[in-house]
C-alpha positions as CSV (number, residue, x, y, z in Angstrom):
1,X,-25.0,-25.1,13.2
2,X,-23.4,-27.4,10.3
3,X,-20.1,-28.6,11.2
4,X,-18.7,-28.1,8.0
5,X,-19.4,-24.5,8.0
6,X,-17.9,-24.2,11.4
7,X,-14.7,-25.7,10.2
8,X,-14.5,-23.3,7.1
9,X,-15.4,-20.4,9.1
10,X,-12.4,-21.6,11.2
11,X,-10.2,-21.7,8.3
12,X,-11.4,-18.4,6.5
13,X,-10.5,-17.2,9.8
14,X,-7.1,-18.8,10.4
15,X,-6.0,-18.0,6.9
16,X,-7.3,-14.0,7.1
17,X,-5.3,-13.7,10.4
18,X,-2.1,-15.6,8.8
19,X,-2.2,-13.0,5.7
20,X,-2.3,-10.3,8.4
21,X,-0.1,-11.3,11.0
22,X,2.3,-13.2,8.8
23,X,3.7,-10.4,7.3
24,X,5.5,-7.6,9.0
25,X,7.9,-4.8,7.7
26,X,10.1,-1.6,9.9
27,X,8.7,1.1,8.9
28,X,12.6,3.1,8.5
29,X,11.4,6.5,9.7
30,X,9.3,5.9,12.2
31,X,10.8,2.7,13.5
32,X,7.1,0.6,13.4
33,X,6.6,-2.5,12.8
34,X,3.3,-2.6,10.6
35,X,1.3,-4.9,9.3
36,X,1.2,-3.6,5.1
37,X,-0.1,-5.3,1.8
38,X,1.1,-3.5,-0.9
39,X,4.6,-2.0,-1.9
40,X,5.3,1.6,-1.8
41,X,5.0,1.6,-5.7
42,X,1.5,0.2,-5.7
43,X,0.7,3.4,-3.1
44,X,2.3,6.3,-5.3
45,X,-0.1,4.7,-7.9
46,X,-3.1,4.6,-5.6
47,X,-2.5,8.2,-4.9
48,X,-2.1,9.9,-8.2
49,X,-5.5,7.6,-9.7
50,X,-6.9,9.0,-6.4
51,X,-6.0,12.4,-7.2
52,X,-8.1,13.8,-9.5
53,X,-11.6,12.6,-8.3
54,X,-10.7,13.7,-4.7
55,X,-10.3,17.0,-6.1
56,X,-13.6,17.1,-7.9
57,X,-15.4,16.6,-4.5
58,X,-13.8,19.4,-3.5
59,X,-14.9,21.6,-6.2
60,X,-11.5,21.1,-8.0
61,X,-8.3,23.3,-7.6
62,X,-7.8,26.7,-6.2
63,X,-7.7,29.1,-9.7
64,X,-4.8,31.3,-8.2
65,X,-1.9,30.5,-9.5
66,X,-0.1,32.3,-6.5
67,X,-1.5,30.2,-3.3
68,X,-1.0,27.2,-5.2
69,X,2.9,27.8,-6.1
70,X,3.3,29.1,-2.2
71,X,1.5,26.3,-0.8
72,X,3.6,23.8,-3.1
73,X,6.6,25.5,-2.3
74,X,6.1,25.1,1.4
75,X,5.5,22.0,1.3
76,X,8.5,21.3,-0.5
77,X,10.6,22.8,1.4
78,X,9.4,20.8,4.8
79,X,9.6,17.1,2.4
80,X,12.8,18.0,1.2
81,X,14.7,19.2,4.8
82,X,13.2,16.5,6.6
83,X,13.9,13.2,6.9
84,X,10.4,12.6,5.1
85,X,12.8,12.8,1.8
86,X,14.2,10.3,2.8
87,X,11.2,8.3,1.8
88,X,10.8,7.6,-1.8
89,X,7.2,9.2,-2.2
90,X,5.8,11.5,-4.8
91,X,5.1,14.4,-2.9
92,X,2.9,17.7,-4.2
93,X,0.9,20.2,-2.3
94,X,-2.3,21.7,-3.9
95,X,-5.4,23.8,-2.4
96,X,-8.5,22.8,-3.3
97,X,-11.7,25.1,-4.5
98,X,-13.6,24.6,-1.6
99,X,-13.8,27.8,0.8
100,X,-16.6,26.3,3.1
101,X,-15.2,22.9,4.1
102,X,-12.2,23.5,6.8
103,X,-9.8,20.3,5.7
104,X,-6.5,19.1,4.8
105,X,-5.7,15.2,4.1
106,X,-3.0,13.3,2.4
107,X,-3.9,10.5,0.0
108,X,-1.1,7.3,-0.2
109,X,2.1,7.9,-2.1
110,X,2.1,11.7,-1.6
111,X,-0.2,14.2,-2.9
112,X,-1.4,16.7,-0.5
113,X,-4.6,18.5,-0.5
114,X,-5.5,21.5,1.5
115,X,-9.0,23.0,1.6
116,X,-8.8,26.9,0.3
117,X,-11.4,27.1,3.6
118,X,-8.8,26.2,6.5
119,X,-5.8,27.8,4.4
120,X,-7.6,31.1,4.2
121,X,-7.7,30.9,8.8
122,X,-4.0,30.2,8.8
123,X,-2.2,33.7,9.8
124,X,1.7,32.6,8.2
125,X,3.8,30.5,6.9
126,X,4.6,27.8,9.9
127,X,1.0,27.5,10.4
128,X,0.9,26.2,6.8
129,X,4.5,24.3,7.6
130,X,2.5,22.7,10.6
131,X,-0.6,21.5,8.6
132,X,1.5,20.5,5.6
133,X,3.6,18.6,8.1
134,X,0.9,16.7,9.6
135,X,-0.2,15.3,6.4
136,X,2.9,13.9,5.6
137,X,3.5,12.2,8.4
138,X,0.3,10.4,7.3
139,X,1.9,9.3,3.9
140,X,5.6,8.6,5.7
141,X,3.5,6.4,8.3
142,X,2.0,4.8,5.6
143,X,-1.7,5.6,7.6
144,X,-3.7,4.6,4.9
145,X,-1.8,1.5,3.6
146,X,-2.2,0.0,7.3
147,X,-6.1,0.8,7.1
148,X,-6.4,-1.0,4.1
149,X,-4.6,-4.2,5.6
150,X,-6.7,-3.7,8.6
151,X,-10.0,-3.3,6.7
152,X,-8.9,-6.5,4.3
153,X,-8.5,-8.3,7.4
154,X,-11.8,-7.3,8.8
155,X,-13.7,-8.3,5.7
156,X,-12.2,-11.5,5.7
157,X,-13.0,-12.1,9.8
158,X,-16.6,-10.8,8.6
159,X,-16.6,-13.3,6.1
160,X,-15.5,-15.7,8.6
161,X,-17.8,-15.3,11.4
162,X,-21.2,-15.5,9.1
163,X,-19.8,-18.9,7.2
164,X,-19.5,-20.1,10.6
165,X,-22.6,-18.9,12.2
166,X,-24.6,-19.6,9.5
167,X,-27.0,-23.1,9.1
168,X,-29.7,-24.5,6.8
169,X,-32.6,-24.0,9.5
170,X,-31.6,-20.2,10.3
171,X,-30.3,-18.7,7.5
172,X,-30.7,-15.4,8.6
173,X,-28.0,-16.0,11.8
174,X,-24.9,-15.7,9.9
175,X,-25.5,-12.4,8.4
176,X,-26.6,-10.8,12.1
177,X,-23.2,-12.2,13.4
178,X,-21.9,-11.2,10.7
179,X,-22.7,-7.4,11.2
180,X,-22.3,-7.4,14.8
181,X,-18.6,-8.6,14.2
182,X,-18.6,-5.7,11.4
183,X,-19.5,-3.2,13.9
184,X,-16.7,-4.0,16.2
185,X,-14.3,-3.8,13.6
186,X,-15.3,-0.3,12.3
187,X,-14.7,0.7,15.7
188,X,-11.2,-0.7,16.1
189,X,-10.5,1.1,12.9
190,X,-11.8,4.2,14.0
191,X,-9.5,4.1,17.0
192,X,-6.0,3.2,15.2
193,X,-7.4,6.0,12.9
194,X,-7.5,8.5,16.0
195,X,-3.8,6.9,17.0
196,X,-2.6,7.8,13.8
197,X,-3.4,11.2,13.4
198,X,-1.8,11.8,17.3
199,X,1.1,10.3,15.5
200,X,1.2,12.5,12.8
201,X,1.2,15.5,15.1
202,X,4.7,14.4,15.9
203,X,5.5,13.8,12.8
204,X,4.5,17.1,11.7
205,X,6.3,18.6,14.9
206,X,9.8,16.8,13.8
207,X,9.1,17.8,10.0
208,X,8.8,21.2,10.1
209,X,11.3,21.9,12.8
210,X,13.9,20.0,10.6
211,X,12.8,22.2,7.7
212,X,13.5,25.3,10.5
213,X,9.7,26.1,11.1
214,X,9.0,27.1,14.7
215,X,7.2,24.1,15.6
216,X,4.9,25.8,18.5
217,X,3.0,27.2,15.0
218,X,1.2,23.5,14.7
219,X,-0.2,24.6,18.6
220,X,-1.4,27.6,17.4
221,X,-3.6,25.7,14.4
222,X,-5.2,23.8,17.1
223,X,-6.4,26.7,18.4
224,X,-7.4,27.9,14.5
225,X,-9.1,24.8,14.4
226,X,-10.6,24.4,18.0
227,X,-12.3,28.3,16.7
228,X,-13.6,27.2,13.6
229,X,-15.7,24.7,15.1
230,X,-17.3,27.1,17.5
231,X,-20.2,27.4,14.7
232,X,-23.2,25.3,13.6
233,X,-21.1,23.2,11.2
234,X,-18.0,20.9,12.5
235,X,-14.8,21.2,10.7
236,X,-14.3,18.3,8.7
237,X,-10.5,18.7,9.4
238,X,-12.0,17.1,13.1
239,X,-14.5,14.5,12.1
240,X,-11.9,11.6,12.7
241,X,-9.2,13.7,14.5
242,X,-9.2,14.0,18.0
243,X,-10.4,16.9,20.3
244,X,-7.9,19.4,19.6
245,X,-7.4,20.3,23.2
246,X,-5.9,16.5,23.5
247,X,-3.7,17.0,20.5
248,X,-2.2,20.3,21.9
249,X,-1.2,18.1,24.6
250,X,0.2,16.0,22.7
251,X,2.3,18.3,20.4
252,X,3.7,20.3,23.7
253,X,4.9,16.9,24.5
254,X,6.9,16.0,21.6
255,X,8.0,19.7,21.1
256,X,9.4,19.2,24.7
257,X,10.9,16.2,24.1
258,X,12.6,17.3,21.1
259,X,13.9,20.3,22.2
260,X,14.4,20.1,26.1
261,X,16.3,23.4,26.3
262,X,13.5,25.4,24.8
263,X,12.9,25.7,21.0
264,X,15.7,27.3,18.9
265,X,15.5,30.8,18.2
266,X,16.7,30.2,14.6
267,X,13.2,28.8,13.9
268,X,10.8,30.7,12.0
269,X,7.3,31.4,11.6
270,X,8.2,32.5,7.7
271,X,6.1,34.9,6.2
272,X,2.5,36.0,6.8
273,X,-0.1,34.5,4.7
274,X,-2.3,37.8,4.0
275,X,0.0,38.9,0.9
276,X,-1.2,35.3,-0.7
């Protein structure tokens, strides 16, 4: 191993963990400290380039006019009477084509995309709340901006490793380090990944009860979701989300420990969803 490359390797590493640890920032709804590389504006602009394509792989938008003004207006109305207003996001709400793919994701900045496949298993209007909820909490959180800062950081550490490793007479050991410390870092992410979605169940659980959803509804699309995976194919809603029996756990928990006198009986489940 050349000594020179081990010293740049060194100081690719030092300088990937400086850019990542160096900089820090409160998140102000959720009280975090995370690690983040670009401002909220750069995200809202992320998210609305984003938009369109990730609407083309799902087969573009939902043609009724009706779902998609019920499903915006929903999600309004949970943005807007939470503290998720607060945050100075973009925010829409739009179903997508798709009636075979059971999903719902949020992309940075604020739009939100529901798959017509899981909103056509939801029975009313707090179910959607729930959902809806959820994938906020993913944009308040700032999920994805952290993943990004995590996954620039792991490059950089990949970079690291196989400029270190790496010599004249074996060429070829740099690159196998290199993808052995690539390995480990797509696992890390995938497990801050499954962190962050348990988060924005509690997210969604504080958002739609501030908007007056009954927030036990978010329970009840666990079990939607725990149903629709009973079949051949595995909703894609659950490809990176935990089990949904752990999440249920989770979301009795921060129900409980929002409302420790029981939930208020001024919270609804709003309308049901077969007139849309």
């Amino acid at each position: 191993m050349s000594r020179g490359r081990l010293v740049m390797g060194l100081l690719m590493g030092v300088i990937a963990l400086a850019s990542y640890f160096g900089y820090r920032e409160v998140n102000p709804i959720t009280g975090e400290k995370q690690h983040i590389g670009i401002s909220r504006d750069q995200e809202v602009a992320l998210g609305l380039q984003a938009a369109p394509e990730m609407a083309a792989q799902f087969g573009g938008l939902e043609p009724d006019d009706r779902i998609q003004s019920f499903v915006q207006a929903v999600g309004t109305r949970v943005a807007q009477n939470s503290a998720a207003g607060s945050a100075d996001y973009r925010y829409s709400f739009q179903v997508l084509r798709d009636r075979e793919t059971v999903n719902a994701f949020a992309l940075p900045g604020g739009p939100v995309f529901i798959t017509a496949a899981l909103f056509q298993r939801l029975e009313n209007e707090a179910q959607l709340a729930g959902v809806l909820g959820h994938e906020i909490g993913h944009v308040v959180a700032r999920h994805s901006a952290e993943q990004m800062a995590k996954s620039q950081f792991a490059q950089l550490l990949v970079q690291a490793v196989g400029v270190a490793a790496s010599d004249e007479e074996h060429p070829g050991r740099g690159q196998q380090a290199a993808a052995a410390a690539g390995f480990v870092s797509q696992m890390v992410t995938l497990r801050y990944g499954r962190n962050d979605e348990l988060e924005s169940d509690t997210l969604g659980v504080r958002f739609m009860s501030e908007a007056k959803y009954d927030p036990r509804s978010l329970l009840e699309v666990m079990r939607i979701l725990a149903a629709s995976s009973g079949g051949s194919r595995r909703p894609e809603f659950l490809s990176t989300h935990p089990d949904p029996g752990n999440r249920e756990e989770k979301i009795k928990a921060a129900i409980s420990e929002r409302f420790p006198g029981g939930v208020p009986t001024d919270l609804t489940t709003g309308q049901p969803l077969q007139t849309h």
